[in-house]
N, C-alpha and C positions, 0 to 999 in steps of 0.2 A: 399668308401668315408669315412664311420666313421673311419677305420684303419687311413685315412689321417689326421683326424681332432683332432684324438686323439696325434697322433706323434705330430701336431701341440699345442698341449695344453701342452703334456709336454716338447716338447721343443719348444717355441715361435720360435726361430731362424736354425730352421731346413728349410735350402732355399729349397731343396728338395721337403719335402712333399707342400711347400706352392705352388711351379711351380707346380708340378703332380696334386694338387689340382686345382688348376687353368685352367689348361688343360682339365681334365675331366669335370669342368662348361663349357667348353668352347665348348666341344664334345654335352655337351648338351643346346647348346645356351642358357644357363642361364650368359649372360654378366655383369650383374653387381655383383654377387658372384665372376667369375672370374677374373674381374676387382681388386676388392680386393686381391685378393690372388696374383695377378700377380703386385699388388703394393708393397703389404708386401714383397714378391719376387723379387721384383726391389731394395727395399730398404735394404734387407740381403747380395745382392752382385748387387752394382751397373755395375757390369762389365758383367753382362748376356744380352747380346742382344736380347737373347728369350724372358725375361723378357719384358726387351721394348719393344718389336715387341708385344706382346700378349696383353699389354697392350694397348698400342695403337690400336691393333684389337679389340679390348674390348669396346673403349672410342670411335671409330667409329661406332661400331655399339650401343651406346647408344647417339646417336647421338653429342658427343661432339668434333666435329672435330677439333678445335685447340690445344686442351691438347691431343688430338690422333696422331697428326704430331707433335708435339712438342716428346711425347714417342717415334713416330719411326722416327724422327730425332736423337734422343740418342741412338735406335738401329742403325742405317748407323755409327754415328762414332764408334760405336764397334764392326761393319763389312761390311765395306763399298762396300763390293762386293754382300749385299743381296740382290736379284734381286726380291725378290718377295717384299720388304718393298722399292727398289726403285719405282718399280710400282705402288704403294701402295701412293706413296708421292706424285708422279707427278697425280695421277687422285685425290687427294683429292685436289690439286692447283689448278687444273679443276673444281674440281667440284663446291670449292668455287666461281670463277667466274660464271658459269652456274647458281648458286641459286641465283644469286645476280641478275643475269638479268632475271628466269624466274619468279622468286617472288618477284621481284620488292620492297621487303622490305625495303627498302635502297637506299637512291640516294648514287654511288659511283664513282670516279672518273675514266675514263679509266687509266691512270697510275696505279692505286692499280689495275686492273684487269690485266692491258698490266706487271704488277711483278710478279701476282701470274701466270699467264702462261708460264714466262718469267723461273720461279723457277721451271711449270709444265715440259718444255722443258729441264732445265738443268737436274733435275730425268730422264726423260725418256731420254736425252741422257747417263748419269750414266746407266741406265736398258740395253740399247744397245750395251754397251761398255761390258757388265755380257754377255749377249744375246742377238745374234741383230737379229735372226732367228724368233724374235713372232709377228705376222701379227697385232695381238691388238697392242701392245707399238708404233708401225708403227702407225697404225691408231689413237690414241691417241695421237701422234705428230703431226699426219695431223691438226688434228680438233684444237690445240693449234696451229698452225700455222697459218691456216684459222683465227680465230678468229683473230689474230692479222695483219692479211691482208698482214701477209709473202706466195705472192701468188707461187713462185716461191720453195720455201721450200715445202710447202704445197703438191704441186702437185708432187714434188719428194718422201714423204712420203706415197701419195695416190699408188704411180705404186711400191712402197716397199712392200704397205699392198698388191696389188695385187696380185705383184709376188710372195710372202710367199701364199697367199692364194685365190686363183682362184676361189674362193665361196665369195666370197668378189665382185665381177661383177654380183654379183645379188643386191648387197645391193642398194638401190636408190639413199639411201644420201649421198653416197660416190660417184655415177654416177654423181650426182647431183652439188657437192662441187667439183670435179673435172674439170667437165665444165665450173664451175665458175671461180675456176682458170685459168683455161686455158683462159677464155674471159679476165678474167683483167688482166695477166702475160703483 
């Protein structure tokens, strides 16, 4: 790390060491050093989607989620086939609505929560379209679906996550949200 920081002093503009720097804060959950580094990294060549992507990893885990999907929004249009920062995009649209209803901080309108699912669904079909083979992005469609009382979608995702993953018939809440669907379908 001093070899890095040193490259970095005499040349400010060495994108290199500032990403490898970055990386290695990151190896060591130290987020907000790599935060930095992976902004200085961002802004040497805005055309590194790692950069965005790291950063936006960075600025989630320092809990600033909208300057974190806004980063990995700028990585998808510099590689729009990345399936792990499509995944990435569609549960933070999730998640935003999930915190809004389980902490109640905020009255919000269902329309602002029926978009950001609406946005969670269009990533996780993007992630699908990369990879349709992973029983999570299934199942993280389901529960975006559910919420939005697309019962019939819903329950088609639920027997997706199943069929990917037969350990998935233990889980309850998905026993549970499936029958629900099927009652209101």
């Amino acid at each position: 790390m001093v070899e890095l920081k040193r490259a970095t002093e005499l040349n400010p503009k060495n994108f290199d060491a500032w990403n490898t720097m970055a990386t290695l804060y990151m190896d060591k959950k130290s987020y907000t050093e790599a935060k930095e580094c992976y902004s200085k990294a961002s802004e040497l060549d805005p055309s590194s989607a790692q950069a965005h992507f790291g950063l936006g990893y960075c600025l989630l885990m320092l809990d600033n989620g909208e300057a974190g999907l806004k980063a990995f929004n700028r990585s998808l249009e510099l590689n729009p086939t990345d399936w792990k920062a499509l995944h990435i995009v569609a549960m933070v649209h999730s998640t935003f609505c999930l915190t809004r209803v389980n902490n109640m901080r905020k009255l919000t309108s269902l329309t602002d929560d029926a978009g950001r699912y609406a946005d969670a669904i269009n990533a996780l079909d993007a992630a699908i379209a990369v990879r349709a083979n992973n029983a999570e992005v299934w199942a993280c469609k389901a529960k975006a679906h559910y919420a939005l009382g697309h019962w019939k979608q819903a329950l088609e995702c639920y027997n997706k996550e199943l069929e990917l993953s037969p350990s998935a018939a233990n889980n309850e809440d998905l026993l549970l949200n499936k029958a629900a669907c099927l009652f209101m379908e």
